[in-house]
N, C-alpha and C positions, 0 to 999 in steps of 0.2 A: 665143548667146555672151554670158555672163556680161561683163559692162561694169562699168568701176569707179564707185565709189560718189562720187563729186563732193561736196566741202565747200561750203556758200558763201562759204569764203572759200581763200584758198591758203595752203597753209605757205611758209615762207620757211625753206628750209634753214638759214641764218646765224644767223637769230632761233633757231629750234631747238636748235642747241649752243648758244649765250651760255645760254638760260633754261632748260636742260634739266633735271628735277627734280634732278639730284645734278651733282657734278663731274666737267670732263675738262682732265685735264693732257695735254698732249704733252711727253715727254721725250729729250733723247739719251742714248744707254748712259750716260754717267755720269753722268745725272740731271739735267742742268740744263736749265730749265724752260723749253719755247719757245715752246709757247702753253696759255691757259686759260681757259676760262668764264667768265664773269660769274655762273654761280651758285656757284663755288667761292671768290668774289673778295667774292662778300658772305657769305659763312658766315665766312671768313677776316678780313676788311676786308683786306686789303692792296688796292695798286693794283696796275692790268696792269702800270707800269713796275718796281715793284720787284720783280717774280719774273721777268718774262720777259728769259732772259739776265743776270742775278744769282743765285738762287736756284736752288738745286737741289734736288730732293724731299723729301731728308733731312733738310737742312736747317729744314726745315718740324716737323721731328717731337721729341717730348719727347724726354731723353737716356735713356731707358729704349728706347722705341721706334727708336732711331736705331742702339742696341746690336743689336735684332733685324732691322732693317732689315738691318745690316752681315753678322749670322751667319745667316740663316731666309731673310728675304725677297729679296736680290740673289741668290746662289747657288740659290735653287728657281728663281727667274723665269730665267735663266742655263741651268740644266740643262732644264726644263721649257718655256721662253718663254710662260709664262703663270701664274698663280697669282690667287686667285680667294679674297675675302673672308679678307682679312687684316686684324687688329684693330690700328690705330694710331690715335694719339690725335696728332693735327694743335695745335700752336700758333697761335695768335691772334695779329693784328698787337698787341692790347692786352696777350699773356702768359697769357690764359686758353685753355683745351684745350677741342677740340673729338673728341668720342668718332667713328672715320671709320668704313666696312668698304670696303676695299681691294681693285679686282680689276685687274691689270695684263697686259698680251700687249708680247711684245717681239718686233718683224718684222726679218725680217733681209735683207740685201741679197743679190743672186744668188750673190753668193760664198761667202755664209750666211754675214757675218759682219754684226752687229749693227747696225741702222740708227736703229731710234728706238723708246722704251714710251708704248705709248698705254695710261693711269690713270685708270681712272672710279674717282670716290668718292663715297661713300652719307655721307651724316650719322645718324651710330646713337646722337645722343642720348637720344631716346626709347626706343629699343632696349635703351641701356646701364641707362636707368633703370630698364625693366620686367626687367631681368634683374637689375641689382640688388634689386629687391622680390620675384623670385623667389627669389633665392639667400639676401634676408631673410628669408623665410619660411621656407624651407630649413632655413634654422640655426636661426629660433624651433622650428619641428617636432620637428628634430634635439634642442636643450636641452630643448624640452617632453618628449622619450620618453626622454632621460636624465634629466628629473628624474622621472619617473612610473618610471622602473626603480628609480633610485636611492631613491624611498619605497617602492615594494615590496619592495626588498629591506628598507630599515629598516622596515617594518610585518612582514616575515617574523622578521629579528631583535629583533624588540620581542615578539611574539609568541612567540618562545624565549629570552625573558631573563627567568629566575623570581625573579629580585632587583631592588630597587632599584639596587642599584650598577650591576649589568649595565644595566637601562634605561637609567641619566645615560648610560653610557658609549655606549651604540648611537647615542643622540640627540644624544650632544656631537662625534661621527661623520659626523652627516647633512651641514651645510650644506656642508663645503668640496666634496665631490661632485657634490651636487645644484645650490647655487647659485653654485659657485667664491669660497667666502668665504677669506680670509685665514685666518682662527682661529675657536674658537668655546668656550662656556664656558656652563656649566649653575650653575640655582640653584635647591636644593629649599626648600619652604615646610616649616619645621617648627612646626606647630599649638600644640606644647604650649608651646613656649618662643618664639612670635609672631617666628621669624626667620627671613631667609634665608641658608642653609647653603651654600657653594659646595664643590662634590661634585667636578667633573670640568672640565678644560679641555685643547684643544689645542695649546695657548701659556699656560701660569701665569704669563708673563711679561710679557704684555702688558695693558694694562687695571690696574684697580684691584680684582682679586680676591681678595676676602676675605668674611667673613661679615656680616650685616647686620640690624637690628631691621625689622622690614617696614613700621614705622612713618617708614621714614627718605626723606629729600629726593630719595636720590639716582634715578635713571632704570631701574634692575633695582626698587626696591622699589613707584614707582608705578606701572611697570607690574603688576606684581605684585597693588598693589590692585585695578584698574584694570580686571583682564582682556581687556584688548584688543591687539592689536598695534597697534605704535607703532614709526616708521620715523625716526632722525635722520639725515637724507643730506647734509647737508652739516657744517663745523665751526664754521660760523656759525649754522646752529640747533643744535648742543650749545651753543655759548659764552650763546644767547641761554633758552635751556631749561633746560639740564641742564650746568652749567659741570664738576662732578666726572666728566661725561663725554668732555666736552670736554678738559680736563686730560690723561685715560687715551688718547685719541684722539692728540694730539698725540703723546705719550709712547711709543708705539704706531705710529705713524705709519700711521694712521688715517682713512678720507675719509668714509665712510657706515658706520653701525651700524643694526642690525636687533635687537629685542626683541622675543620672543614669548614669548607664558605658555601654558602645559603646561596643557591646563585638562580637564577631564571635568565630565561631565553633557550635558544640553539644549542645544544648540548655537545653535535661534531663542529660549532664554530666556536674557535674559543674566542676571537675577536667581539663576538655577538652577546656574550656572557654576559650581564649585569652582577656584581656581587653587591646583597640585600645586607649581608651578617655573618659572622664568623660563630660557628660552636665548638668550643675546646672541650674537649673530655679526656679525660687521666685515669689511667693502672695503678694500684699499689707495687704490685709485680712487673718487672718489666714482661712483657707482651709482644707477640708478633701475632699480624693481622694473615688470614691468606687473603687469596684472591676473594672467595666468594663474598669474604666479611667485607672487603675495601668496595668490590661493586654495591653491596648491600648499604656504605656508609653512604657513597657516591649518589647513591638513590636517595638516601635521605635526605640530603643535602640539595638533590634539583626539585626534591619533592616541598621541602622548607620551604625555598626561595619562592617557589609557583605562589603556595599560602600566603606568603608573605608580601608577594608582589598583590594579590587579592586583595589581602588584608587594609595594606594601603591604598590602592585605591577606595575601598569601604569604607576607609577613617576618611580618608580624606572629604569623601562624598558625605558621610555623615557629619563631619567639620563643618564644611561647608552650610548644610541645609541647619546646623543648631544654630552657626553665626547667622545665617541668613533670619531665621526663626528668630533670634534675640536682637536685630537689628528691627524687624518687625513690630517686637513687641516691645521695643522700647521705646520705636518712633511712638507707636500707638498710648504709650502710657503718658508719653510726655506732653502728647495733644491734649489728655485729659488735664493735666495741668494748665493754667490761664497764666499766673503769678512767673515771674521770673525766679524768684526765689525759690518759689515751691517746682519750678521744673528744672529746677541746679539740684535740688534734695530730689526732687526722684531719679537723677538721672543717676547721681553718687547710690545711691539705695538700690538703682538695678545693676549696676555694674558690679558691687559689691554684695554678696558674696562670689555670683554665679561664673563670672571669670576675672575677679582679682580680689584678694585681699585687704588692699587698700585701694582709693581714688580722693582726689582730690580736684574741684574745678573751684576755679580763681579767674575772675572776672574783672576787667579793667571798665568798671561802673560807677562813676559817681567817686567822691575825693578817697571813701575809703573803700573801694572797690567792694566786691561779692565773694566770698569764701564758703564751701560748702563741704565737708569732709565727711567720710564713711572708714568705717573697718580701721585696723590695725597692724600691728605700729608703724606710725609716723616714719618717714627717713629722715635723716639729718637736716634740720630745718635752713641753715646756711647755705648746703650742695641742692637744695630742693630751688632753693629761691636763685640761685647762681643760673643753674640749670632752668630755669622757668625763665627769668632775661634773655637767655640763649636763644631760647625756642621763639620769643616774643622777637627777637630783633631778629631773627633769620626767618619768622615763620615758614618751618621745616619741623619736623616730627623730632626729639632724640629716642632710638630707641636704646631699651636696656640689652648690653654685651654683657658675654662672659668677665668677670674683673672689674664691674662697672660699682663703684662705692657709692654710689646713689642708690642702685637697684629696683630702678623704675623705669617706665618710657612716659615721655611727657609729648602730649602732640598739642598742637596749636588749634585754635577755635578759629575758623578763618570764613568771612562773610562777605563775598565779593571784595575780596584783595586785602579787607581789614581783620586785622586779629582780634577780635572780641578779647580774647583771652585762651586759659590753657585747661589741658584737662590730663591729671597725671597719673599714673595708676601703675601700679606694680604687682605682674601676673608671675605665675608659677613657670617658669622657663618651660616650653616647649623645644622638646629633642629635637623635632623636625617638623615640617612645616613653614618656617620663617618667617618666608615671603609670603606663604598664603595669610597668615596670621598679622603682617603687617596691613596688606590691602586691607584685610577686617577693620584693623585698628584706625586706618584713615575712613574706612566709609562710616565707624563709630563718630569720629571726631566730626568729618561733614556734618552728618546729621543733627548730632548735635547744638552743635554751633547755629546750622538752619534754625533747629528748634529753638535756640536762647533768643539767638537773634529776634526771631517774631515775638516773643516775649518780650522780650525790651521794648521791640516796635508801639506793642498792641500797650504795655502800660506807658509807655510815651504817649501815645493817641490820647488812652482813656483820662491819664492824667489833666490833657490839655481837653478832654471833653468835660471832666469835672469841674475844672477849672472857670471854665466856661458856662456850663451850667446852672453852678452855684452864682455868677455873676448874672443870671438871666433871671433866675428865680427873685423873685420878689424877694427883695430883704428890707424892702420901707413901708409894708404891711402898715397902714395908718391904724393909730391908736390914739387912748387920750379923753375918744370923745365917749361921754357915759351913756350915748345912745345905742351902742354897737361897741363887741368885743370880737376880734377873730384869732382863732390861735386855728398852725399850720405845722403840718410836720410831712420831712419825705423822705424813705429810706430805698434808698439803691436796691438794687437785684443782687445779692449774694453769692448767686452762682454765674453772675454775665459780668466781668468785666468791663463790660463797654457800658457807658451810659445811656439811657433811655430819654424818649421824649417827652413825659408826662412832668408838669407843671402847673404851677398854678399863682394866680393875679387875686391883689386886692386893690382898688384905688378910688377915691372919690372922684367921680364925675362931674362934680357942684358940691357946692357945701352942705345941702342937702342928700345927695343922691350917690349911696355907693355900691362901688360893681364889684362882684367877684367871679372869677373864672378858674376852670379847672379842665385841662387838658392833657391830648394825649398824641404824640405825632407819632405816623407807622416808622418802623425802622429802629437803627441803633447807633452807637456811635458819634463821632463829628458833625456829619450832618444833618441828624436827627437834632442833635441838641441845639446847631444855625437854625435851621428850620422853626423847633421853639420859640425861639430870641425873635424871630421875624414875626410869626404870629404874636407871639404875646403884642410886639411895639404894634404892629398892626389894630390890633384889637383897643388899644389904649389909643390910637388914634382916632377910629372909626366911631368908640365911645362918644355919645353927645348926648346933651339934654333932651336934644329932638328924637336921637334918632334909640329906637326901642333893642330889645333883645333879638328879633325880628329882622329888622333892617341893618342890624350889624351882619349878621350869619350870612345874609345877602351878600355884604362888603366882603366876607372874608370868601364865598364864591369865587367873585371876581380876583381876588388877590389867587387865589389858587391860578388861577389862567395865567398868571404870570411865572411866580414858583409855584412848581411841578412838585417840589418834594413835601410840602403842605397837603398835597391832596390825599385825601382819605381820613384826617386827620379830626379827632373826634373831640367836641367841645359841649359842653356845659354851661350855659353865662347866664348870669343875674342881675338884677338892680334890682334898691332896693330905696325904696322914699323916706327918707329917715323920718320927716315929719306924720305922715301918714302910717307909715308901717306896712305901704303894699309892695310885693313882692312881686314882681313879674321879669320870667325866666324862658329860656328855649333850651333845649338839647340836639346838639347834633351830630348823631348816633351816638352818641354819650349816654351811661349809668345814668338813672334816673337818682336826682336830687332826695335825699332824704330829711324831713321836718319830723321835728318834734315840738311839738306847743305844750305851755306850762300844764293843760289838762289834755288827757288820753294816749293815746299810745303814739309811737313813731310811725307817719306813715311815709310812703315814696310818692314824690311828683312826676307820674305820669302823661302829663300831657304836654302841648307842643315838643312834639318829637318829630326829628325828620333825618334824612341819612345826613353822611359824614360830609364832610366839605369837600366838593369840587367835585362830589361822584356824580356821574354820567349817567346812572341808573336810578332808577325809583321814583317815589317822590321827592323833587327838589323843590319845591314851597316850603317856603321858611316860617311857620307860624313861632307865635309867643302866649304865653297863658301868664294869668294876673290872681293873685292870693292874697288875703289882707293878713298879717302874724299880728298876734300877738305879744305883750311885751314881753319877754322872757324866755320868748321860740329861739330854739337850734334847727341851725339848716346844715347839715352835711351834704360836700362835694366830696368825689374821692376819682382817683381811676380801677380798672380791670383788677391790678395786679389785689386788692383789698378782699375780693371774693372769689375771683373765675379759679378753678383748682380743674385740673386733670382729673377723672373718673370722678367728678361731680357735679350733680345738674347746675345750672345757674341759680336757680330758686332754692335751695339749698343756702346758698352762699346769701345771697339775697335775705333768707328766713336768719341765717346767724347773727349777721349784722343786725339787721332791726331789734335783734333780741337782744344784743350784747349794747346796741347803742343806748336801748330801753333800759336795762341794766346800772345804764352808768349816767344817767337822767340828771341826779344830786349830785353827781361828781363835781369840782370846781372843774371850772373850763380851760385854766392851768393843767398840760398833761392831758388832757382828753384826748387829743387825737394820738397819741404818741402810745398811750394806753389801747387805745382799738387797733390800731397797727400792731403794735403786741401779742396781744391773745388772738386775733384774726391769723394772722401770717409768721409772727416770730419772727426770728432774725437771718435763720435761712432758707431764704426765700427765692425764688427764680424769676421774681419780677418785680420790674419798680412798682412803689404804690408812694400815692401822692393826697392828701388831706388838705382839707380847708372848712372848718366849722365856724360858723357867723351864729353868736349869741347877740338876739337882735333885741334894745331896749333895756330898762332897767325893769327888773318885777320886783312888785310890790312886797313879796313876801320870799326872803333866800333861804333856801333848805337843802342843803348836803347831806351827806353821806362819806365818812371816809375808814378805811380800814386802820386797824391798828398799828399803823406806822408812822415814826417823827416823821419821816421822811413828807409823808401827805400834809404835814403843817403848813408849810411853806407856799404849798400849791392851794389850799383854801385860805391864805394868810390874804394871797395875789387875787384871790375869786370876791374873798368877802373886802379886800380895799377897793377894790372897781365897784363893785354895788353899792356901798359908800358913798363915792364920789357921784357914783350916779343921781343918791338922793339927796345930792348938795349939801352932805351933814360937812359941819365945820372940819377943820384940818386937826384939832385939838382933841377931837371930841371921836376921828378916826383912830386916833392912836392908841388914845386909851382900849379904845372896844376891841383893837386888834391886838394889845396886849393882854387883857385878861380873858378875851377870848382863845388865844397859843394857850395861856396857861391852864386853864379849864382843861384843854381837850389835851394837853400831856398831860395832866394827873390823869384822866381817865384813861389815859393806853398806859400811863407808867404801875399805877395801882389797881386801878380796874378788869384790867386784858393782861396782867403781870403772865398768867399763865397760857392766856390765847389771842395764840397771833393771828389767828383769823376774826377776831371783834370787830364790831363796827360802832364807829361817835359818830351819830347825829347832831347836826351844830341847825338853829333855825335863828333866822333874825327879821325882826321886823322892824319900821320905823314909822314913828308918827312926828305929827310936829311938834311936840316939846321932848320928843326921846326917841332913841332905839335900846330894843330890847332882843338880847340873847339868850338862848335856850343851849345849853350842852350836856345831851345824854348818853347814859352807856347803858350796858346791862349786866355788867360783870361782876367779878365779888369783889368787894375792896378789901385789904390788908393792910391798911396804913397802920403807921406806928398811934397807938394811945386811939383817940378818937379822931384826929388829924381825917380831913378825907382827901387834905392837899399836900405835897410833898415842900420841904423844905419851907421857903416864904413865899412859894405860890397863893396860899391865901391870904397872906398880908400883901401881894403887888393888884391882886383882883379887888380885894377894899377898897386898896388906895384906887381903882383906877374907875371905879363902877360907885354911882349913888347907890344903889342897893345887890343887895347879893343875896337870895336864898340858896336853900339846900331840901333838895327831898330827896329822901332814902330809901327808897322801895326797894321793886326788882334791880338792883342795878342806884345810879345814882344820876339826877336831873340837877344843873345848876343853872339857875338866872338868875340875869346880872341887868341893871336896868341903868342908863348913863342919859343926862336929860342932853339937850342941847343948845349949843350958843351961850355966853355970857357965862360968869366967874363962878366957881363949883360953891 
């Protein structure tokens, strides 16, 4: 039989509760205290007399605990009679809390109502401590893996931000996340202009944000030299350090600021360090960092600078390749321009908007030079022009500085050592960059310059080719004689600048016998249009009674063996018998001549044809073919540029003309060619085109056609006095018929065609030997006032000017007028 284990000494029950490690209350149901420990009575300090019988349990406890006493703990210990390690914090006889855990049993008497709580309590100071250093650690862990997310994530967005701006902005992001800062605000180092730039902030509002020399006092720019981080945690080391901090701090309502520099390179060199940017971030509350937060800033800060070293190289390369690209495409745009003018305005219209606001180039051209302006506003036109003499007498760039009251960079146009002139423009300041951004702006100005300059060149050339050419071109076109009429017309190339070699000759060979020629030399420019000048005089030489159309093309062979640039050079030549009326003509490889005789359709002369002058291939036998016209045939000459059209056959062009020449049969011969050039090709054109119509003889009978415009009086005014003269009616007797003839055919477009402008007046004359008689019909509805069918005293100057004058009114309205000839009305 197991026997108990004997102490050498005895417990004493009494002693036992008084010293017991923790506390015991005895209470009755509503708590008032009827006995207690002595170990609760020194955690406490109270004495046994003030609780036992004063005091009640609750009484004892903070008023936080006395709330849960009231709601938690009476009610569980009431339903349950027992409850077990409840946390209340016990007051002190001196006012200081003592942290308890609580386990209570409430016995109840046989009637099971409620007799008395017997409360042991534990002192959990220790307890509350190591749980407090738990739950510190807790939350350091917690903040530690939200700041280690929160750099992940900004190292992932650093790592997809291919710009500068994007980096400032990820990294002016980080701290309120990571280290719960108030605000935060980034400042990049710009190298070329030794400052610091402020890019991005969370608050612009707060702090002293603005741009800075890096040489300056204040707390962004030493540290900045500095490369280090630097922590101002209170406002008494800003007041005593860094007062312009302190200043923004207050202003701010500001406790502790944090400075770090963005730095890349060697992180154990400090030597090796580049500082990219400073990020300042601010506490409301003053703050202390530990170590892990400060490595954690530290990392942000080598992680920034890495992006942002990135960053910049990408802008820069991306800089690079868009200037590159718009130097590209400006040279390119500017070639599309021919005109100097027009390549000063496209050059202001590319530069504006895409990298400046405004531009201006100003050209020292002619007495009142070239000006060409884009965008907006103007600078001061005084400092604009002061500064423009500057750049012109140093030919040297000015560029635009910080403080600059011009606010522009003006560079010089410079042409093998000569300043054309300037080209001035005012860009958005770049932060950084400078130097790359100045190279740009000179290889802008090169270029340009190159570009003007050939402009100038090529309408210098072309001028002195036009010049030229109008002096080569027939301008003594012989007239006068009633046997033959020629009218000429020749309209440049549109889209070529340069002058071409197509031309064309009219000139009596004998007083009989005249020639006309229509050509065309390969090439463009200067000496395309010498070239012309040389053939034509050639041709006018070579010209003789004897020698046929035949034995010239021959002459002008031999002349090619000489001048080289005649050759290939395509001609067309005629003579014509004034007396007979025969026509005999060659081509060589020239457009075949187009006839139209008084009856049947327009056809083309076909035959003698042989290749171009001087070529070395094919047939070179020179034939000539012989035609007899009649009186009142049109013969058209023309060159290439009148039909040949890109994505169209030649037969085409060929089928349009005969049709459009057919067309215009009854036209006066005033305007006719100027009119076929018109509707054939228009006005912008890509090729010279060159005309020459020979209306050969007088015909017996004149019949026109003209549309319902004043404008066409004039030109059948010019058709019907040459037919006139042809039929040797007197000079007296022309005037009248040409007055009341205008007046006839304006009543009938002014009253007749009032409403359509596409009408058509037929005018017919014919002449015998004691008269001519004119015919002028419309077919329109007249509206004259009363019965009038003439306006104002048009039919009183047609009386007076005509022995008879009817009127027939049908469709439309016929008037003839009958005027005798020779001798006293």
């Amino acid at each position: 039989m197991t026997q108990e284990l004997r102490l050498p000494w005895d417990d004493d029950p009494e002693d036992l509760y008084e010293h017991a490690p923790c506390g015991y209350l005895t209470t009755l149901p509503d708590g008032t205290i009827v006995r207690v420990n002595q170990t609760f009575l020194a955690w406490t300090g109270y004495a046994r007399s003030d609780l036992i019988g004063h005091r009640r349990f609750r009484d004892l406890l903070t008023p936080g605990c006395q709330l849960y006493h009231e709601t938690h703990y009476a009610p569980l210990l009431t339903m349950q009679d027992e409850v077990h390690e409840i946390a209340l914090d016990v007051v002190r006889q001196d006012g200081s809390k003592v942290p308890t855990l609580v386990n209570s049993v409430l016995e109840r008497g046989p009637g099971g109502a409620p007799r008395i709580i017997r409360t042991m309590v534990f002192n959990a100071t220790e307890r509350r401590s190591y749980e407090r250093e738990l739950l510190d650690a807790r939350r350091a862990a917690e903040a530690s893996e939200q700041r280690v997310r929160v750099l992940q994530q900004i190292v992932a967005d650093l790592a997809a931000a291919p710009t500068e701006a994007e980096v400032a902005e990820a990294v002016v992001r980080a701290p309120e996340p990571a280290f719960q800062a108030a605000s935060a605000s980034i400042y990049l180092v710009d190298p070329d202009r030794d400052q610091l730039i402020a890019v991005a902030s969370t608050d612009p509002t707060t702090g002293n944000w603005n741009d800075m020399p890096r040489s300056s006092d204040r707390a962004v720019a030493q540290v900045a030299r500095r490369g280090d981080l630097h922590m101002v945690g209170t406002l008494a080391e800003a007041d005593e350090h860094f007062p312009d901090l302190a200043e923004a701090m207050r202003a701010s309502n500001r406790s502790t600021v944090v400075l770090l520099p963005l730095t890349t390179g060697p992180a154990d060199d400090q030597n090796g360090v580049l500082v990219l940017g400073v990020l300042a971030f601010s506490f409301r509350e003053e703050r202390t960092l530990s170590d892990g937060e400060l490595r954690v800033i530290r990392l942000l800060g080598q992680q920034a600078g890495q992006a942002l070293d990135r960053a910049r190289l990408y802008d820069d390369a991306r800089r690079r390749e868009e200037r590159s690209q718009f130097l590209d495409r400006t040279t390119r745009s500017l070639d599309e321009e021919h005109r100097l003018l027009q390549r000063a305005r496209r050059l202001v219209e590319r530069v504006v908007p895409e990298i400046a606001d405004w531009a201006t180039v100003r050209l020292q051209i002619g007495p009142a030079g070239l000006i060409e302006d884009a965008g907006g506003p103007a600078p001061d036109p005084d400092r604009l022009a002061a500064r423009i003499a500057e750049v012109i007498e140093s030919a040297e760039p000015s560029y635009r500085t910080d403080g600059d009251e011009l606010g522009c960079t003006v560079l010089p146009l410079t042409v093998r050592g000569r300043v054309l002139g300037t080209l001035a423009l005012r860009m958005a300041p770049d932060r950084r960059g400078a130097e790359a951004e100045r190279l740009f702006l000179v290889d802008l100005a090169d270029r340009a310059a190159l570009a003007l300059e050939n402009a100038r060149l090529y309408e210098q050339e072309r001028a002195i080719a036009r010049t030229l050419q109008r002096s080569l071109l027939a301008g003594d076109v012989p007239g006068g004689d009633p046997r033959f009429a020629v009218e000429t017309y020749y309209q440049a190339a549109a889209q070529d600048l340069e002058v071409g070699g197509d031309w064309f000759d009219a000139f009596l060979i004998t007083p009989n016998k005249l020639a006309v020629v229509v050509g065309d030399v390969v090439g463009r420019g200067i000496e395309a249009a010498t070239t012309m000048g040389q053939l034509r005089s050639a041709i006018r030489a070579l010209a003789s009674a004897e020698n046929g159309p035949a034995r010239l093309l021959e002459g002008l062979d031999r002349f090619c063996d000489r001048v080289d640039t005649a050759r290939m050079a395509t001609v067309v030549y005629a003579e014509v018998d004034l007396l007979s009326g025969e026509l005999s003509y060659a081509c060589a490889g020239h457009l075949p001549p187009l006839l139209h005789e008084p009856a049947g359709s327009p056809q083309y002369l076909l035959q003698a044809r042989s290749a171009p002058l001087g070529s070395r291939a094919g047939d070179r036998r020179r034939t000539e073919h012989r035609v007899r016209l009649a009186a009142g045939s049109r013969l058209l000459l023309y060159t290439d540029g009148l039909v040949e059209r890109r994505g169209r056959a030649i037969d085409r062009g060929f089928e349009a003309l005969a049709r459009e020449y057919a067309r215009r049969r009854d036209a006066p011969l005033k305007g006719l060619t100027a009119g076929l050039a018109d509707t054939m090709v228009g006005r912008d054109h890509g090729d010279d085109v060159c005309l020459l119509c020979l209306t050969l003889g007088t015909e017996e009978r004149l019949e026109r056609s003209i549309g319902a415009d004043p404008l066409q009086i004039a030109l059948l005014r010019a058709d019907l006095r040459g037919w006139l003269v042809g039929h040797a009616v007197d000079p007296e007797c022309v005037d009248a018929v040409l007055l009341a003839c205008s007046e006839a055919v304006a009543n009938a477009i002014e009253h007749g065609y009032r409403d359509d402008p596409f009408g058509v007046v037929d005018v017919a004359a014919t002449v015998s030997a004691d008269a001519v008689e004119v015919r002028v019909t419309d077919r329109g509805s007249w509206r004259g006032p009363g019965a009038d069918f003439v306006r104002g005293r048009g039919l009183q100057l047609i009386e007076d000017s005509m022995d008879e004058v009817f009127f027939d009114r049908g469709e439309g309205t016929t008037v003839t007028m009958r005027r005798h000839r020779g001798g006293a009305r």
